[in-house]
C-alpha positions as a Markdown table, in Angstrom:
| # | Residue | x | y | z |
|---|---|---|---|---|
| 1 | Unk | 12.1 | -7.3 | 45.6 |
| 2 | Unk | 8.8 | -5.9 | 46.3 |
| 3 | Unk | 5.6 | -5.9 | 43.6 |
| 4 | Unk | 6.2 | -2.5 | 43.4 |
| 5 | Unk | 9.6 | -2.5 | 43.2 |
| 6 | Unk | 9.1 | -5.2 | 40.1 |
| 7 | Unk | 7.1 | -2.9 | 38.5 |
| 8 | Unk | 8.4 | 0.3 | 38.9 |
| 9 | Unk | 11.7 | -1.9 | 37.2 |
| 10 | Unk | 10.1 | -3.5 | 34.6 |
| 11 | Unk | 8.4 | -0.3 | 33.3 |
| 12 | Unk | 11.8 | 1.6 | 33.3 |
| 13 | Unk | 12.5 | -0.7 | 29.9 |
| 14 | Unk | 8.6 | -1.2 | 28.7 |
| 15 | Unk | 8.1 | 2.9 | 27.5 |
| 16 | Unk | 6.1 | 2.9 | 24.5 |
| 17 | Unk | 8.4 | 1.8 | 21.8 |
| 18 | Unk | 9.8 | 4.8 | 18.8 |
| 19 | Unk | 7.5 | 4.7 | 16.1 |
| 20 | Unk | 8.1 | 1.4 | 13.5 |
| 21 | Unk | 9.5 | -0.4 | 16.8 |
| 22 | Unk | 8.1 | -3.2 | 18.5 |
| 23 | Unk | 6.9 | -3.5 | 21.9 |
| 24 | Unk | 9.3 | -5.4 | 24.4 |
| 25 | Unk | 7.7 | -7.8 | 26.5 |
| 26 | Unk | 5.6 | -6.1 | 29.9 |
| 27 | Unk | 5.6 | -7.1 | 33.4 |
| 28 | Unk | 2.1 | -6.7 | 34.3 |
| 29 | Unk | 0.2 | -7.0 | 37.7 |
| 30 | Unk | -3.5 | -8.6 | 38.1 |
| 31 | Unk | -5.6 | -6.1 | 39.3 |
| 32 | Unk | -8.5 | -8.2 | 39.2 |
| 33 | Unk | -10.1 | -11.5 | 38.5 |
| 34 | Unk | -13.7 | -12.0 | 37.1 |
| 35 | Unk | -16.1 | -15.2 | 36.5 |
| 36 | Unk | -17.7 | -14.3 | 33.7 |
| 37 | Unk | -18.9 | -18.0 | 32.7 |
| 38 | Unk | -18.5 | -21.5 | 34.5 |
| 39 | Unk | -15.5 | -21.7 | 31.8 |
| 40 | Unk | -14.4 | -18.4 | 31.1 |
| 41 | Unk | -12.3 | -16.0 | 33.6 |
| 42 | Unk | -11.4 | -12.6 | 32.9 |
| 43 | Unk | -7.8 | -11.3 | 34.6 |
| 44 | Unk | -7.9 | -7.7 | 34.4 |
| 45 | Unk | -4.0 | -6.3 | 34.2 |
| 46 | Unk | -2.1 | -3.1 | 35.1 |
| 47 | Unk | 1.0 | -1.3 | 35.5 |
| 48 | Unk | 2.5 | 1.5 | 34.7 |
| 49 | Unk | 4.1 | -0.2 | 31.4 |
| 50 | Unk | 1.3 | -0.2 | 29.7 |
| 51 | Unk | 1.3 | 3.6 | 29.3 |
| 52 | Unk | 1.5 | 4.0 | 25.3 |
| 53 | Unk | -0.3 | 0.7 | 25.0 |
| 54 | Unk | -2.1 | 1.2 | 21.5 |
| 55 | Unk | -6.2 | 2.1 | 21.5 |
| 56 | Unk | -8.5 | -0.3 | 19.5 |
| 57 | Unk | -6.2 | -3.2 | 19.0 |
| 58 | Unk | -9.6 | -5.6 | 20.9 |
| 59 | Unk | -9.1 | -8.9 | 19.4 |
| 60 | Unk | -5.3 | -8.7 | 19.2 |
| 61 | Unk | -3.1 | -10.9 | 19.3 |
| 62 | Unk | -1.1 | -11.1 | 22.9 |
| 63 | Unk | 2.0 | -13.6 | 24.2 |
| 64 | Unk | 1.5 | -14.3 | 27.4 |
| 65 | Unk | 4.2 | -15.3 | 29.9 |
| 66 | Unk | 3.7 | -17.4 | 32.7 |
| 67 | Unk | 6.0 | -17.6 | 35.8 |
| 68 | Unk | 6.9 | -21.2 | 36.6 |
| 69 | Unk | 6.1 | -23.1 | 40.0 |
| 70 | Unk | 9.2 | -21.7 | 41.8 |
| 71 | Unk | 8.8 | -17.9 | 40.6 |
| 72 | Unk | 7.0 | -14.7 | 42.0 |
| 73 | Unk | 6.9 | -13.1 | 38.5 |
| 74 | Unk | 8.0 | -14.6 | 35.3 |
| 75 | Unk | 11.6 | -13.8 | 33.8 |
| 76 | Unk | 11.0 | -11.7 | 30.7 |
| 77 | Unk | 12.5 | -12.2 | 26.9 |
| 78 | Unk | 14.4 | -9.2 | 26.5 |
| 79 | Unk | 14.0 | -7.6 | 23.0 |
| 80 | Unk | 17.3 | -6.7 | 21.3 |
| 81 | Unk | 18.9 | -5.3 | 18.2 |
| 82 | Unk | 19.8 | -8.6 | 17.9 |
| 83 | Unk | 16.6 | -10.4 | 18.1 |
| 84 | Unk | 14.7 | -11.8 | 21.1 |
| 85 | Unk | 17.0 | -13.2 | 23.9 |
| 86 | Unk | 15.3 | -15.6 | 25.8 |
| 87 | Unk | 16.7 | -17.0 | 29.4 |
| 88 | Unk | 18.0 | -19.8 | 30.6 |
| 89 | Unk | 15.8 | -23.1 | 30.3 |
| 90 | Unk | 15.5 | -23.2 | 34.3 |
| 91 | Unk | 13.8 | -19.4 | 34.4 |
| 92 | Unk | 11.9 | -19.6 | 30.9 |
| 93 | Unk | 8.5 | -18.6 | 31.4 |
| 94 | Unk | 5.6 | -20.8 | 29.7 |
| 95 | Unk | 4.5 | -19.0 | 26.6 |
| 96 | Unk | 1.0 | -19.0 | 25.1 |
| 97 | Unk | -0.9 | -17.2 | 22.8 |
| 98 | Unk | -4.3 | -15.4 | 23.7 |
| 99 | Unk | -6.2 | -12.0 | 22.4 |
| 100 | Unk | -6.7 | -8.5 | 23.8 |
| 101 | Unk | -10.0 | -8.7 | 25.1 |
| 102 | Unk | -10.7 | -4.6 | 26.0 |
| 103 | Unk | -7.5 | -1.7 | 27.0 |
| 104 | Unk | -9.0 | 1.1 | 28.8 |
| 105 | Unk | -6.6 | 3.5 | 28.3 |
| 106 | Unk | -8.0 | 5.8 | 30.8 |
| 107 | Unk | -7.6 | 3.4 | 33.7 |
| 108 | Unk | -4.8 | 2.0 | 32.1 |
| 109 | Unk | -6.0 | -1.5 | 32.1 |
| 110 | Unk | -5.8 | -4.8 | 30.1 |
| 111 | Unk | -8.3 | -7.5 | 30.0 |
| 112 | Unk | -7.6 | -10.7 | 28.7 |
| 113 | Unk | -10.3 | -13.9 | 29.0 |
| 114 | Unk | -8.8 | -16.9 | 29.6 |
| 115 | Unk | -10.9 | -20.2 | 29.1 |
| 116 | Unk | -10.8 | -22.5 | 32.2 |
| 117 | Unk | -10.5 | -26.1 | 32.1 |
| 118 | Unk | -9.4 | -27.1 | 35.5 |
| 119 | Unk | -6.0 | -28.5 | 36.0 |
| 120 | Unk | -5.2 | -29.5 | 32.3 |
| 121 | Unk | -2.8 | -26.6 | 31.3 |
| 122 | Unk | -0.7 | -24.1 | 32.7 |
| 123 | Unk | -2.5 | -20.8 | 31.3 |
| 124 | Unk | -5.8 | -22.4 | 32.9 |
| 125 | Unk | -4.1 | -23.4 | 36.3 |
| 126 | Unk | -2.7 | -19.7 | 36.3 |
| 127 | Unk | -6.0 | -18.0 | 35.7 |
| 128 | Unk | -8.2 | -20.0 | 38.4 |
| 129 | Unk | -5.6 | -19.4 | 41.3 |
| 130 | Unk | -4.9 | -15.4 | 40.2 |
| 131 | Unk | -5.3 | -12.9 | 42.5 |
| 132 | Unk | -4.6 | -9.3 | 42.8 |
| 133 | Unk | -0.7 | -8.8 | 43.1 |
| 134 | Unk | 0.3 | -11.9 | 40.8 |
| 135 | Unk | 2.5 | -11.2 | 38.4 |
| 136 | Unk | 2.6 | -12.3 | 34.6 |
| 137 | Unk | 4.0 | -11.4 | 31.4 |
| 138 | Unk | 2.8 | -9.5 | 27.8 |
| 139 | Unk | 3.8 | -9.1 | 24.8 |
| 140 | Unk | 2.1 | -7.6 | 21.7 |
| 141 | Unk | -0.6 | -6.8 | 20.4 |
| 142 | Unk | 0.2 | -8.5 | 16.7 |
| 143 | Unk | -2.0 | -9.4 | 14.2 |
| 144 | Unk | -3.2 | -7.5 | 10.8 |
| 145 | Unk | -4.3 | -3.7 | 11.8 |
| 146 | Unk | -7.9 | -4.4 | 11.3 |
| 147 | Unk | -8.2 | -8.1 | 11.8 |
| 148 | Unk | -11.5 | -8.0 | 10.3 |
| 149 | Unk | -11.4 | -6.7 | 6.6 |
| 150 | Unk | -14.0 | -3.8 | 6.0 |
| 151 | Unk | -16.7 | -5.0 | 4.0 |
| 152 | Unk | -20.4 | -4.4 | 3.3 |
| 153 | Unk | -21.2 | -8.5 | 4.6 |
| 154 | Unk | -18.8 | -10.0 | 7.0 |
| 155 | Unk | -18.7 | -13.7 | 8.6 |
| 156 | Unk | -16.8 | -14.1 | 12.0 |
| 157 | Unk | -17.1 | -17.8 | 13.5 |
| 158 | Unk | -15.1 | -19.3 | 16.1 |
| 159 | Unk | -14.8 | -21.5 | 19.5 |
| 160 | Unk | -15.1 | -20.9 | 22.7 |
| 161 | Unk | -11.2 | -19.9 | 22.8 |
| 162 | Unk | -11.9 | -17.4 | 19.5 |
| 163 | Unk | -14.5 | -15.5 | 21.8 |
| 164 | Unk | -12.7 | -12.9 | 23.2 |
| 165 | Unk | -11.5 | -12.0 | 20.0 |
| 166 | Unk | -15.3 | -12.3 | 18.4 |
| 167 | Unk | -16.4 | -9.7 | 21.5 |
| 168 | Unk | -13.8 | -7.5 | 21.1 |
| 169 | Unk | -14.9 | -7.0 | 16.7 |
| 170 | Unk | -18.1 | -6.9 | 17.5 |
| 171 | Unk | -17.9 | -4.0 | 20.2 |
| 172 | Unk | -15.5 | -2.1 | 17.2 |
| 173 | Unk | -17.9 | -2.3 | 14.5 |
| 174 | Unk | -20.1 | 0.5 | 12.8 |
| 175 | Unk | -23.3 | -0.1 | 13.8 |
| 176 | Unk | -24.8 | -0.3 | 10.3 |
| 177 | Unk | -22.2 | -3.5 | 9.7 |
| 178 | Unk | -24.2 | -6.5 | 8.5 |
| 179 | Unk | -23.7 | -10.4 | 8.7 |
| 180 | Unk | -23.7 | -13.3 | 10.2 |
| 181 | Unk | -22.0 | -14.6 | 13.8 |
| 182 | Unk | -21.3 | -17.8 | 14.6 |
| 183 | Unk | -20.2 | -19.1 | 18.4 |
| 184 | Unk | -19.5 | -22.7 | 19.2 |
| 185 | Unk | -19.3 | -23.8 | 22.7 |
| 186 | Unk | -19.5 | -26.6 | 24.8 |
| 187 | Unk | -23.1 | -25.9 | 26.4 |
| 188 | Unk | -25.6 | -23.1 | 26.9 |
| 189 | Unk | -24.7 | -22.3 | 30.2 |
| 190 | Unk | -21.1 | -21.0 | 27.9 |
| 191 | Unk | -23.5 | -18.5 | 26.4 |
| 192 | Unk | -22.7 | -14.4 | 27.1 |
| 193 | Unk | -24.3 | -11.4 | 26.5 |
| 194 | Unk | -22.5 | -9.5 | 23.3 |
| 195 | Unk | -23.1 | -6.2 | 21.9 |
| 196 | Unk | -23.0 | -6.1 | 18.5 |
| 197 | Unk | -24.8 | -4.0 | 16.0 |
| 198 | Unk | -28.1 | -5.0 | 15.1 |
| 199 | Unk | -27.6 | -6.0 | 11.6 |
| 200 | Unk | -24.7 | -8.6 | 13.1 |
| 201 | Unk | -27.2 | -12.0 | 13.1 |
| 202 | Unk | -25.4 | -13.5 | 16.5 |
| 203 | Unk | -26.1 | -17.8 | 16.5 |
| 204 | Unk | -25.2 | -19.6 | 19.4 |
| 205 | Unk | -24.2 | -23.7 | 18.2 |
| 206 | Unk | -23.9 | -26.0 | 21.2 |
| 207 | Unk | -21.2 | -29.5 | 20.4 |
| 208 | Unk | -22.6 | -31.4 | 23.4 |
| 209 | Unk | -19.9 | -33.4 | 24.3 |
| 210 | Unk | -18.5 | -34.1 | 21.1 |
| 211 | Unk | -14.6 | -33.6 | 20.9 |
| 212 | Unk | -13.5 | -30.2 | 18.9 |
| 213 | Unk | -11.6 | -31.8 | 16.5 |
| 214 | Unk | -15.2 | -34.2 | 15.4 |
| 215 | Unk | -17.1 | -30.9 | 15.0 |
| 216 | Unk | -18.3 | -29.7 | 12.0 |
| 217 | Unk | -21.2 | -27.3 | 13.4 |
| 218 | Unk | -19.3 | -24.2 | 11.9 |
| 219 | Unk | -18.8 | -25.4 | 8.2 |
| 220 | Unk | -22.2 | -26.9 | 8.5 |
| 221 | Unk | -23.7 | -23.9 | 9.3 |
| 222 | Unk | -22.0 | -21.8 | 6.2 |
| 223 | Unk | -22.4 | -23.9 | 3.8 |
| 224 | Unk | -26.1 | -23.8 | 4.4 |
| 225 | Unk | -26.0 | -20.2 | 4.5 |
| 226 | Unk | -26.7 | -17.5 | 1.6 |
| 227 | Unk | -24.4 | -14.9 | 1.4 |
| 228 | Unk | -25.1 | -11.8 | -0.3 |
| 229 | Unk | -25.1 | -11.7 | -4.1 |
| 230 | Unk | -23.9 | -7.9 | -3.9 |
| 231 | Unk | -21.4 | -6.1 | -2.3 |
| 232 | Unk | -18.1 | -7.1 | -0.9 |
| 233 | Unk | -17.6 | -9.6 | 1.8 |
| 234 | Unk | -14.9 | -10.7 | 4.1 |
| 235 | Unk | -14.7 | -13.0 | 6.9 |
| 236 | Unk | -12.6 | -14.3 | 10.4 |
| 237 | Unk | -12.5 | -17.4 | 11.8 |
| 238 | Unk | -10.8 | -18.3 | 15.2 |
| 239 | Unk | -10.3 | -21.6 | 17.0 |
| 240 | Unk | -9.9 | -25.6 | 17.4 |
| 241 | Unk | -7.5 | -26.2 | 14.0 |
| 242 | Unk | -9.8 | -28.5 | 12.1 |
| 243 | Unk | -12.6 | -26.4 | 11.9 |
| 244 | Unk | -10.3 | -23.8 | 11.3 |
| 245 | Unk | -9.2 | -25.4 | 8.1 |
| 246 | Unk | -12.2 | -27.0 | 7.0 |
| 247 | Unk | -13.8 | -23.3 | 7.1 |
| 248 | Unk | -11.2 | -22.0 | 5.2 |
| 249 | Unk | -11.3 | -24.5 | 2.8 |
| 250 | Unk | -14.9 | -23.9 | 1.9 |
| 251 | Unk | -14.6 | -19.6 | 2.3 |
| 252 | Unk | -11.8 | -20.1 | -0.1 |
| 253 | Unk | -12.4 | -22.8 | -2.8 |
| 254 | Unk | -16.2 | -22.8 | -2.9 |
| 255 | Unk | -17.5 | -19.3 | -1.8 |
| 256 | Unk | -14.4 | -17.7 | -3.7 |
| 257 | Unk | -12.9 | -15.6 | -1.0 |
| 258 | Unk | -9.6 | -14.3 | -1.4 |
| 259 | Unk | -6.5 | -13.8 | 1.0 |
| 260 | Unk | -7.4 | -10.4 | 1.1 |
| 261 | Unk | -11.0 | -11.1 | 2.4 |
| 262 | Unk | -10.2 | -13.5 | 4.8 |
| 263 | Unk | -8.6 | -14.0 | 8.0 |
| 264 | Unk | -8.2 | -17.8 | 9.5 |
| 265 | Unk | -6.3 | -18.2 | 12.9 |
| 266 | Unk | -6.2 | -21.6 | 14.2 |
| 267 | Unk | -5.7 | -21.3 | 17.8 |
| 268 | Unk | -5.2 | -24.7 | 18.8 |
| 269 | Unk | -5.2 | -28.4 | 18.1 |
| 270 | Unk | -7.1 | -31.2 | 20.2 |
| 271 | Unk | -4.6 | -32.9 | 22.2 |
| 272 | Unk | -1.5 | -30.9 | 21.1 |
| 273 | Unk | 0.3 | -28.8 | 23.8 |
| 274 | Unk | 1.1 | -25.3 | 22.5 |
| 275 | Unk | 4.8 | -26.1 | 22.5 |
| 276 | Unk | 3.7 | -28.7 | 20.0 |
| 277 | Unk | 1.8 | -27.0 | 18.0 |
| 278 | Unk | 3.6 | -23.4 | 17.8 |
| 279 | Unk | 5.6 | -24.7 | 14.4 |
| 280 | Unk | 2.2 | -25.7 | 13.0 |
| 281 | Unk | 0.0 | -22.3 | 13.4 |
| 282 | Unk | 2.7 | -20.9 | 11.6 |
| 283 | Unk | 2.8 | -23.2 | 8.5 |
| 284 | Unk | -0.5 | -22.6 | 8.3 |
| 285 | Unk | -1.1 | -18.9 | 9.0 |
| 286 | Unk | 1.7 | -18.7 | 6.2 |
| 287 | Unk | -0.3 | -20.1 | 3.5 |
| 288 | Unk | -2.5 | -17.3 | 3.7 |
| 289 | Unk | 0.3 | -14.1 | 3.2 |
């Protein structure tokens, strides 16, 4: 079966879903691949299921489907009345987790960042060898509709995997927002230029070559911070799971932030797989509903 063919298929059952439905998994083409740091690599998506694909959902939460070493394309979950139906364990596609990074609905097209780390996981192997034509798998976008709560002060901190997420809410806010940004990478060469609004205080924090999980730049850097004695204030945080937690910790118990205010999405955990540590987000991400 040609691309096309695959496609033209695969869109037949990926029509924008009836109102209060959810969106069944899309089989989506690379249209194009961009360096945008020495660790971060854009794939740019299309195909004609992505027609209906909502507007302003930049920061989103996506599933992404990966076609294993003996597929063309990935074999999709189909979506039922029943629940999802996944295939068999020889055709299961590798599943992770990223975030809408832009949709233009005029051209139709999705980008997602993927951070690259050389051979070390599947996503990353994927995204270095992509090329127009490859085939992969979406589902989504999920997540609370905004991600960011509206406030008159807002904190957004995160890793270098939370950036995509932190580019897209940036690019979606009013440009009178105020507040404070906080990016932690690896080294400066990770750096890349955001728009924001001007009242969004952007500060770069470099780890070195200190492990993830030993970094406590982020909470650090808040709990030296003055936030605003009036007006309301909310916050989201994105990335490596104990600075996740020790951030929400602190938002919660010491700054007095409530569920309502804050949003806290652990992304990953230092040497866990995402298989391992699927069960874990969730225990976690529950705590705060």
């Amino acid at each position: 079966m040609s691309v096309a063919e695959m496609t033209t298929g695969q869109a037949a059952q990926t029509a924008p879903p009836p109102k209060g439905k959810k969106r069944p998994p899309m089989l989506l083409e690379v249209v194009r691949r961009e360096v945008i740091t020495e660790h971060m690599i854009r794939i740019v998506l299309g195909g004609e299921a992505l027609e209906g694909f909502p507007a302003r959902r930049g920061g989103g939460h996506i599933k992404v489907f990966l076609p294993l070493e003996h597929q063309s394309a990935p074999v999709l979950p189909q979506l039922t009345e029943a629940g999802v139906v996944w295939p068999a364990a020889e055709e299961k596609p590798i599943t992770r987790t990223y975030s809408v990074r832009h949709f233009d609905t005029e051209r139709r097209e999705l980008s997602v960042d993927f951070v690259a780390h050389g051979d070390e996981g599947p996503a990353s192997r994927w995204a270095l060898a992509a090329r127009p034509g490859d085939m992969i798998g979406i589902s989504g976008p999920g997540g609370p509709d905004p991600l960011l709560p509206p406030a008159d002060w807002s904190l957004i901190s995160g890793d270098m995997t939370a950036l995509p997420a932190i580019s897209a809410l940036l690019e979606a806010m009013d440009e009178q927002a105020r507040g404070v940004v906080l990016i932690e990478v690896d080294h400066e060469a990770e750096r890349q230029t955001l728009r924001h609004p001007p009242g969004m205080d952007v500060h770069w924090l470099y780890r070195g070559d200190m492990p993830s999980c030993l970094s406590t730049l982020q909470v650090d850097a808040v709990r030296a911070m003055d936030f605003p004695d009036t007006g309301s204030v909310s916050a989201w945080v994105g990335g490596e799971n104990s600075a996740v937690l020790s951030l929400r910790e602190h938002l919660m118990g010491i700054r007095g932030l409530t569920k309502r205010q804050l949003y806290a999405v652990p992304y990953w955990r230092h040497c866990w797989n995402e298989e391992r540590y699927h069960q874990e987000r969730h225990r976690i991400m529950d705590e705060l509903k």
